[in-house]
MDAnalysis code that builds the backbone (N, CA, C; Angstrom):
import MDAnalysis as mda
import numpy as np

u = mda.Universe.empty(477, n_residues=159, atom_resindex=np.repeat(np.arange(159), 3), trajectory=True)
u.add_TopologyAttr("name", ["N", "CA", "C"] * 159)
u.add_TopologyAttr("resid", np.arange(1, 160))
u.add_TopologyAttr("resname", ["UNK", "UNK", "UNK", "UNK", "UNK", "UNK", "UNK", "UNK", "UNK", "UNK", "UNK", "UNK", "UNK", "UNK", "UNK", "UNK", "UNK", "UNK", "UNK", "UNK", "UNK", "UNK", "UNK", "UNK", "UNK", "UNK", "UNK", "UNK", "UNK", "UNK", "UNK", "UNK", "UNK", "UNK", "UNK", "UNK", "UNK", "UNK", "UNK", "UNK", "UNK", "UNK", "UNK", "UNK", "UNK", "UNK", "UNK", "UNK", "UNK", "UNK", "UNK", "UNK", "UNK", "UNK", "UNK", "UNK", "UNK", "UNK", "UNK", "UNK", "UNK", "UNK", "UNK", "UNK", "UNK", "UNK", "UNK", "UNK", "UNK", "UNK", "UNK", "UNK", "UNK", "UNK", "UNK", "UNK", "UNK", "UNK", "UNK", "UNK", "UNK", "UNK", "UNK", "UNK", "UNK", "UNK", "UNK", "UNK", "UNK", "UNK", "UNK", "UNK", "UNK", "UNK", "UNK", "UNK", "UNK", "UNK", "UNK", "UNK", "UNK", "UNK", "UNK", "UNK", "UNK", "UNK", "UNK", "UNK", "UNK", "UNK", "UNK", "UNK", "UNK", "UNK", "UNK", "UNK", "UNK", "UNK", "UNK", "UNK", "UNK", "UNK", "UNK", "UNK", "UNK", "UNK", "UNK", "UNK", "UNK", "UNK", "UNK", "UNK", "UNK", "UNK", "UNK", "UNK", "UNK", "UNK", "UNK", "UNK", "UNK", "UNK", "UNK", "UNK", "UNK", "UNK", "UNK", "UNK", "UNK", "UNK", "UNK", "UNK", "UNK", "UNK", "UNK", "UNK", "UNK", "UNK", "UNK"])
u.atoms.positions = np.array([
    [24.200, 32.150, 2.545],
    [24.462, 33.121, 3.596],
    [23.165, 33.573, 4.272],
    [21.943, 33.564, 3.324],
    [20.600, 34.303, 3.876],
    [20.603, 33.125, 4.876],
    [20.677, 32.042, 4.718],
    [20.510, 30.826, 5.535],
    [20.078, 30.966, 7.228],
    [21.503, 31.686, 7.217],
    [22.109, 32.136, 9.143],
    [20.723, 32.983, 9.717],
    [20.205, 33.954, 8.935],
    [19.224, 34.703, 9.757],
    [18.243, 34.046, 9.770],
    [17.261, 32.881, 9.071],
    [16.363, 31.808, 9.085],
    [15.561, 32.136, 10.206],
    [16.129, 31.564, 11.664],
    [15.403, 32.046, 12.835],
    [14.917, 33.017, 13.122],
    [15.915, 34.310, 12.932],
    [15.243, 35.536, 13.144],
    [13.961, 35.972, 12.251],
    [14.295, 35.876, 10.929],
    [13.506, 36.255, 9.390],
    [11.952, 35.677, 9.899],
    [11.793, 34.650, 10.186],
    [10.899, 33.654, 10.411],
    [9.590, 34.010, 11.718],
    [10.017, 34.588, 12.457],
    [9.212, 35.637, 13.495],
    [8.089, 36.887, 12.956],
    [8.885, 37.603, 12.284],
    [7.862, 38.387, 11.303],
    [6.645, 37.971, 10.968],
    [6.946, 37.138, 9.908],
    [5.802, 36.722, 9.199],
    [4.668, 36.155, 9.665],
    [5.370, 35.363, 11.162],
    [4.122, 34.568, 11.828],
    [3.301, 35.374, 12.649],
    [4.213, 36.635, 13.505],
    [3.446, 38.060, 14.100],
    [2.456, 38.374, 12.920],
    [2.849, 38.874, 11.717],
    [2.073, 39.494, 10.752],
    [0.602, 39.060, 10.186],
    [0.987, 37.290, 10.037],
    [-0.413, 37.131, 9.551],
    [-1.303, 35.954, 10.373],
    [-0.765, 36.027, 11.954],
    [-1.716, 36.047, 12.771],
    [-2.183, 36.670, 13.398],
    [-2.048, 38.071, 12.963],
    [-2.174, 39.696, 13.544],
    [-3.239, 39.745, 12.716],
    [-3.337, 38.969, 11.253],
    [-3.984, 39.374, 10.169],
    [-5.118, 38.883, 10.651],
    [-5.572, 37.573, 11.061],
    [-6.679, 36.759, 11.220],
    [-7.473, 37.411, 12.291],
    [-6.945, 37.856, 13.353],
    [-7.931, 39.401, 13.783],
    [-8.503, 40.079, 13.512],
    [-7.844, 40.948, 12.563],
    [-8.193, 41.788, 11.569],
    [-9.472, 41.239, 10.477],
    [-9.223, 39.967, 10.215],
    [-10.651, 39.898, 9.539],
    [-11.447, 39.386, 10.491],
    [-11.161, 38.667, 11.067],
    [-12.161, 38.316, 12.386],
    [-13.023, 39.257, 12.568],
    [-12.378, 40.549, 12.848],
    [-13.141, 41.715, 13.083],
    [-14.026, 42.366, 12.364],
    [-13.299, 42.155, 11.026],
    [-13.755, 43.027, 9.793],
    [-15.358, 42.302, 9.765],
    [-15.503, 40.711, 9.997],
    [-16.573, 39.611, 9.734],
    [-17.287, 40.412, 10.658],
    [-17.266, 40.603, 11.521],
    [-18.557, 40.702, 12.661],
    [-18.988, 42.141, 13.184],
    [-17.846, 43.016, 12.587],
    [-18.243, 44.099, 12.634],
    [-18.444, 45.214, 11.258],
    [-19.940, 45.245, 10.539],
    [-19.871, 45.511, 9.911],
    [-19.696, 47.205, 9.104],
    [-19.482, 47.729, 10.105],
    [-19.387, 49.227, 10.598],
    [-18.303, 49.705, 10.056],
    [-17.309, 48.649, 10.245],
    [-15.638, 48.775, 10.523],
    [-15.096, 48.001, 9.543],
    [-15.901, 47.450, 9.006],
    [-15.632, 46.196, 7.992],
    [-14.567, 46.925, 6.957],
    [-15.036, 47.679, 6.299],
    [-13.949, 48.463, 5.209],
    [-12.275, 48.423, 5.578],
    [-12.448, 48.796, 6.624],
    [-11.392, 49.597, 7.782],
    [-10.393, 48.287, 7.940],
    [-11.009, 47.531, 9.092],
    [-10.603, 46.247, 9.424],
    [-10.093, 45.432, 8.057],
    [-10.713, 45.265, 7.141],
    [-10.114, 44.348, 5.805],
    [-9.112, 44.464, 5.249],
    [-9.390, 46.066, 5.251],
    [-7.936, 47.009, 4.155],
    [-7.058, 47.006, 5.029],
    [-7.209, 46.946, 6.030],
    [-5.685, 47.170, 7.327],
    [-5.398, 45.156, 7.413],
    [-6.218, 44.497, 6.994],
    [-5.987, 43.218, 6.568],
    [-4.889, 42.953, 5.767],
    [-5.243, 43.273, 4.759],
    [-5.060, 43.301, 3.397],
    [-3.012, 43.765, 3.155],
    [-3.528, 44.564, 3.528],
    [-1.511, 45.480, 3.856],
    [-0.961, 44.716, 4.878],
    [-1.309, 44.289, 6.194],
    [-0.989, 43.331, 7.082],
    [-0.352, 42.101, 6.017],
    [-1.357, 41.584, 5.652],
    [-1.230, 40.036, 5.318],
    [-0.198, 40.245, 3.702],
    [-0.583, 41.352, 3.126],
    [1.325, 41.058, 1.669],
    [2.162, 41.400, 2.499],
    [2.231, 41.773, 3.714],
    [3.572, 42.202, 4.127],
    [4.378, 40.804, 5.041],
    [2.868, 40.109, 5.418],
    [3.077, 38.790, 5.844],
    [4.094, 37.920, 4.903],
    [3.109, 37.967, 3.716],
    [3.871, 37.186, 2.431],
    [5.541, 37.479, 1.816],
    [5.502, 38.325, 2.051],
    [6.729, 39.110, 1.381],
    [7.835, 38.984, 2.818],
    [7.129, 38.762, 4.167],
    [8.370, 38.344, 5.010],
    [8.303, 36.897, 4.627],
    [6.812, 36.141, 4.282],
    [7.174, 34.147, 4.112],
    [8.104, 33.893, 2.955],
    [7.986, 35.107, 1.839],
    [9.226, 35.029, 0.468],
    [10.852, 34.830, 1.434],
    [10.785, 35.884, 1.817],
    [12.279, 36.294, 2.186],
    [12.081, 34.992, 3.516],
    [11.722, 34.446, 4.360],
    [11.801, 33.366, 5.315],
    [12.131, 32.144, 4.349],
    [11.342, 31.884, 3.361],
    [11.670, 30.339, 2.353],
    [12.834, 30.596, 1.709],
    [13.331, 31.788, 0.944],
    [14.305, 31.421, 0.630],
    [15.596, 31.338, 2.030],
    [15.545, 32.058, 2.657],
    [16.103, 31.704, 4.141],
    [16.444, 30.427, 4.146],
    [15.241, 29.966, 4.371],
    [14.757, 28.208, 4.951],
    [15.589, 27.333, 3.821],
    [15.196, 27.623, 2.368],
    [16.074, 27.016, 1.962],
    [17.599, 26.866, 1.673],
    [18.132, 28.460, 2.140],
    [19.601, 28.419, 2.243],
    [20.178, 27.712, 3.787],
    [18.974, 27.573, 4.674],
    [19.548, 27.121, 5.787],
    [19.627, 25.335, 5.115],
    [18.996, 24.887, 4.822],
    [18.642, 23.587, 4.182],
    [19.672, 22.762, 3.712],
    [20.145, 23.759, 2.428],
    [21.248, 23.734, 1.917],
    [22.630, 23.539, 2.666],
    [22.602, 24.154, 3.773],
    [23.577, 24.315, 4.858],
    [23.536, 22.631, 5.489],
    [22.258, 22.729, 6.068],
    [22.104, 21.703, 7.003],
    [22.255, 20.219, 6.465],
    [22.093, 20.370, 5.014],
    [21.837, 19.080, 4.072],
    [23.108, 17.948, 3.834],
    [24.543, 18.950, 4.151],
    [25.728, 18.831, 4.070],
    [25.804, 18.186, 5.434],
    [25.327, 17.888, 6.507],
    [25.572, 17.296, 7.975],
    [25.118, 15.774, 7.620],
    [25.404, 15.059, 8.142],
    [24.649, 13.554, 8.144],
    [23.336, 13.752, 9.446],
    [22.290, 13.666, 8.258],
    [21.036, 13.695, 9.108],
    [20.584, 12.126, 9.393],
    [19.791, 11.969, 10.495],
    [18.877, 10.699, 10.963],
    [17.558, 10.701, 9.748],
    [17.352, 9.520, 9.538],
    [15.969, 9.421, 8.253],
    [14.974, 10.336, 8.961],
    [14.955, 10.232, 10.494],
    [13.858, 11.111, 11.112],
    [13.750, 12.431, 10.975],
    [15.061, 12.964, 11.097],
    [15.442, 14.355, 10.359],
    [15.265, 14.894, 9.537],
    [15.735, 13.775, 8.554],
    [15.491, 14.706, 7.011],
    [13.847, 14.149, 6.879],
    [13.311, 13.438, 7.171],
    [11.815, 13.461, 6.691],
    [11.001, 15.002, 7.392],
    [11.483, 15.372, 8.675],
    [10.960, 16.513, 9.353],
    [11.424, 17.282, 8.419],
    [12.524, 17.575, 8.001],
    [13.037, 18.607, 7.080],
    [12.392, 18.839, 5.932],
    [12.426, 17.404, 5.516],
    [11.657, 17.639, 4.269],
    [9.762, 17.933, 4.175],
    [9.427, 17.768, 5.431],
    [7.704, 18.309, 5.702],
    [8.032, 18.910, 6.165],
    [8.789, 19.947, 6.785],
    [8.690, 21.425, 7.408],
    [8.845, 22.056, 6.106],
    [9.396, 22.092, 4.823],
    [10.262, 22.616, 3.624],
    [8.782, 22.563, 2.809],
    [8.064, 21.372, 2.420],
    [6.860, 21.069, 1.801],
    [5.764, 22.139, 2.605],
    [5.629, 22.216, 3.655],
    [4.506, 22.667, 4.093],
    [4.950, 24.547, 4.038],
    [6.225, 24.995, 4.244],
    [6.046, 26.029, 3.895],
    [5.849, 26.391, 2.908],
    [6.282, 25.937, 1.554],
    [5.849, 26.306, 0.272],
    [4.033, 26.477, -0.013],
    [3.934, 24.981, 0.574],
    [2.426, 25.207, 0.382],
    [1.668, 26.470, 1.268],
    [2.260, 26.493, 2.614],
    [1.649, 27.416, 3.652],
    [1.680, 29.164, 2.584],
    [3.061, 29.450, 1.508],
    [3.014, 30.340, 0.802],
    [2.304, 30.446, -0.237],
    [2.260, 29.486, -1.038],
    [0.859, 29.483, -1.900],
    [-0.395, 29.480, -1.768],
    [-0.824, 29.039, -0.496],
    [-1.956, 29.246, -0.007],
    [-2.318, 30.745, 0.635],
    [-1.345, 31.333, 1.262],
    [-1.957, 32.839, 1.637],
    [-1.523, 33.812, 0.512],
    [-0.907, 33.220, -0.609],
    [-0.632, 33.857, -1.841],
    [-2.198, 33.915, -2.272],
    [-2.538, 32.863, -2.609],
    [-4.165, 32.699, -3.296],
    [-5.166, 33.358, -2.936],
    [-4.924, 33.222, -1.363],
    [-6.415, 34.539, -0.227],
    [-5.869, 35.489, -0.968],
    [-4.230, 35.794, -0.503],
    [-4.770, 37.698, -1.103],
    [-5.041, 38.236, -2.106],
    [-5.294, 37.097, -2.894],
    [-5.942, 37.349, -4.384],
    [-7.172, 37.375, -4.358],
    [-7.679, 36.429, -4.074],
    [-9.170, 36.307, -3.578],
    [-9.797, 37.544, -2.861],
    [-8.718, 37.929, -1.710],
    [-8.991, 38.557, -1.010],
    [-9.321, 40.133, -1.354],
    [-8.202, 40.501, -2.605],
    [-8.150, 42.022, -3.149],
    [-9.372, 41.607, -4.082],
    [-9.881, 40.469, -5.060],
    [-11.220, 40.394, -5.699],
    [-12.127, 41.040, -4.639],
    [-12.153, 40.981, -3.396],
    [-13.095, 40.451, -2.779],
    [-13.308, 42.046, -2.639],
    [-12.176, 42.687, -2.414],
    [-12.266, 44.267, -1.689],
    [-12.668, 44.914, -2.710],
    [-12.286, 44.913, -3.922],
    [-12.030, 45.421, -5.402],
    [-13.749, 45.778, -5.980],
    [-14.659, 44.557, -5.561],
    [-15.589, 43.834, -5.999],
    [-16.474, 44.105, -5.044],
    [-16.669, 44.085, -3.784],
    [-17.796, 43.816, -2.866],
    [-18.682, 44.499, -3.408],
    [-18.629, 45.612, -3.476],
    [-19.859, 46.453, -4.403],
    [-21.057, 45.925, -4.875],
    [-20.527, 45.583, -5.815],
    [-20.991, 44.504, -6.971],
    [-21.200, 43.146, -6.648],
    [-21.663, 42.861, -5.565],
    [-21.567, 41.783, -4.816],
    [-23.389, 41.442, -4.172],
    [-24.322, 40.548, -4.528],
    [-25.215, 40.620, -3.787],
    [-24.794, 41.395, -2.162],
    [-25.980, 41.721, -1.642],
    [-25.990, 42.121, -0.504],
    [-26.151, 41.056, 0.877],
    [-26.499, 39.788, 0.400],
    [-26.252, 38.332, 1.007],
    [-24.342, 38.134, 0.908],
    [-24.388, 38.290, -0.428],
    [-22.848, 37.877, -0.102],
    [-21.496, 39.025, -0.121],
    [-22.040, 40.286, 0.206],
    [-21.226, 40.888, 0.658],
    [-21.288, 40.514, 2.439],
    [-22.769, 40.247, 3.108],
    [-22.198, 39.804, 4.173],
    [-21.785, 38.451, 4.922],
    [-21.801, 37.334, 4.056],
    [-20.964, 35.726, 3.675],
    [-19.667, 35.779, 3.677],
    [-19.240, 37.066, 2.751],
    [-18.029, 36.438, 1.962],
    [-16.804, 36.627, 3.084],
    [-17.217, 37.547, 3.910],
    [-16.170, 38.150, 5.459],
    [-15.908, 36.696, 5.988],
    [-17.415, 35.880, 6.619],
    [-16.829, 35.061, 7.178],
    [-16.494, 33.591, 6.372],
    [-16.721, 34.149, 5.120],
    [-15.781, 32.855, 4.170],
    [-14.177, 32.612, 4.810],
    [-13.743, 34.945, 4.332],
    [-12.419, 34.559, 4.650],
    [-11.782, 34.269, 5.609],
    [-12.877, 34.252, 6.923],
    [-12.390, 33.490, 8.570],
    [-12.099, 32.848, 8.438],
    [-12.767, 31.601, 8.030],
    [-12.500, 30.120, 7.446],
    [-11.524, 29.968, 6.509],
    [-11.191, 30.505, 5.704],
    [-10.138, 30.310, 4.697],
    [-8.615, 30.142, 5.402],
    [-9.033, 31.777, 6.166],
    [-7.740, 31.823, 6.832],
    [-7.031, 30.945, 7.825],
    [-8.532, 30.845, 8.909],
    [-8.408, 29.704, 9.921],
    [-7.397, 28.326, 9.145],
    [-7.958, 27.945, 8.133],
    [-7.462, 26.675, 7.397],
    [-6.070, 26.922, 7.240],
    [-5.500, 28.410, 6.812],
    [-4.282, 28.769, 6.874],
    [-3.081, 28.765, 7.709],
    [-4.281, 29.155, 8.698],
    [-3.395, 29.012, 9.964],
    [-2.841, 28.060, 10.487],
    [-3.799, 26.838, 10.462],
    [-3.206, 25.583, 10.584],
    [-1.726, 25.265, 10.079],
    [-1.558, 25.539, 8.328],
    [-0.779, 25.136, 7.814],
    [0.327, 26.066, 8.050],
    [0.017, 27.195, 8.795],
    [1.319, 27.964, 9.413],
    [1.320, 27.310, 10.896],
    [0.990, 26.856, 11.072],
    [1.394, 26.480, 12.912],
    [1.857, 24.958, 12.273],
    [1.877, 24.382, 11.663],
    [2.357, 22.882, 11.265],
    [4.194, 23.113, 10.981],
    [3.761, 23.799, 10.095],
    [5.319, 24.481, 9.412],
    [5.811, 25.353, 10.623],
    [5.583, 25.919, 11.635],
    [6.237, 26.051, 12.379],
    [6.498, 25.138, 13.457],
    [6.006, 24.335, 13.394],
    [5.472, 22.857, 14.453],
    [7.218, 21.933, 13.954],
    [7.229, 21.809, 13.079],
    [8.061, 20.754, 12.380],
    [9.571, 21.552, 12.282],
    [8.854, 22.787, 11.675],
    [10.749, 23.711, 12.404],
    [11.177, 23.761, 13.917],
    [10.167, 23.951, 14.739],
    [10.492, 23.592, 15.720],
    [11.014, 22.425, 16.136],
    [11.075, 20.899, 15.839],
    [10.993, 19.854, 15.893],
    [12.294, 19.854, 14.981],
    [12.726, 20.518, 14.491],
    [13.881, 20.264, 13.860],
    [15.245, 21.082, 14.608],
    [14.581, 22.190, 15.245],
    [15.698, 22.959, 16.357],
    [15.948, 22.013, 17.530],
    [14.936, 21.740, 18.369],
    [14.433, 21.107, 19.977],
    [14.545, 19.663, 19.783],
    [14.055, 18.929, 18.613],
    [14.355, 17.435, 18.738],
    [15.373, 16.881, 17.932],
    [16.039, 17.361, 17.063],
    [17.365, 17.184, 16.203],
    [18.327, 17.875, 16.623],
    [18.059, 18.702, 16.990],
    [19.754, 19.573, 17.356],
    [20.441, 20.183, 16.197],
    [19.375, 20.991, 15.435],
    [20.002, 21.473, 14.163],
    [19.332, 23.060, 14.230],
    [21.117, 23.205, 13.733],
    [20.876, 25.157, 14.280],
    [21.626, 25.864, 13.245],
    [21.370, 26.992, 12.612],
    [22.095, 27.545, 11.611],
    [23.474, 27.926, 12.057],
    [24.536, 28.048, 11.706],
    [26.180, 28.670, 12.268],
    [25.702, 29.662, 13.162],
    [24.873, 30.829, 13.030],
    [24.668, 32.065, 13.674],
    [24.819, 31.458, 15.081],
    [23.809, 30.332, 15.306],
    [24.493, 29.858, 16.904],
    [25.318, 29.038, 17.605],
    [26.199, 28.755, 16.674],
    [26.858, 27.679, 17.009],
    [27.912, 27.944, 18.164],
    [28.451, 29.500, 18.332],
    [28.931, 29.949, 19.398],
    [27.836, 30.199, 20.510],
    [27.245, 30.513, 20.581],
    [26.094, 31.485, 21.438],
    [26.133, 30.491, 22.776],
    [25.831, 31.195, 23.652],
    [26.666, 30.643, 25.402],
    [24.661, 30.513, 25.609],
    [24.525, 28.809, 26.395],
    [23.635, 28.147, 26.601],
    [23.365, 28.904, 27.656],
])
């Protein structure tokens, strides 16, 4: 049933933690604000995660749904790398914000070289992240626009 909202659920998370990559962007280069900018990171980006929880299991009740249709091999291979890459896309910004709360938890105690490194480590980290969220949304897309596969929620809805 979570399946049907998939599309909607799925908006959140991608607002949230490319809202996030700002936020450290900022935090990196401005070191004034750095505290400020990270921690408003930091709450940004679990809230990111906790909408990509509730979006995968979504994704996979839509899956489940969709799995029951006779798909093209082209289909289900998109399906099945849009499905792969979100898991990974969740374990991977699972791991930053671990890293990431070390990082806040810790800076202190941190040479004074790599308290100012470690900001634009997590540019880069994230950047890398981002990728793997624009892929996974790349391939869901490609599964709405070039397959013609849509959860029930629209199966009425006037073109």
């Amino acid at each position: 049933m979570l399946g049907i909202y998939h599309p909607l659920l799925v908006h959140f998370p991608l607002g949230a933690l490319t809202t996030t990559f700002v936020l450290v962007f900022l935090g990196a280069i401005i070191p004034s604000r750095r505290k400020a900018f990270l921690t408003s990171a930091l709450i940004l980006v679990i809230l990111g995660i906790i909408g990509l929880w509730v979006t995968l299991e979504a994704g996979e009740s839509a899956a489940e749904m969709i799995s029951k249709r006779s798909l093209t091999s082209e289909a289900l291979h998109d399906l099945n790398d849009h499905s792969e890459l979100a898991e990974k896309t969740m374990v991977g910004f699972a791991a930053f914000s671990v890293i990431f709360i070390f990082y806040l938890c810790f800076e202190s105690r941190f040479p004074r070289v790599l308290q100012n490194l470690f900001p634009a480590l997590l540019v880069v980290i994230y950047a890398g992240l981002l990728v793997f969220l624009t892929l996974t949304g790349h391939y869901g897309g490609k599964l709405v626009h070039k397959h013609g596969l849509h959860t029930p929620m629209y199966n009425d809805a006037d073109e």
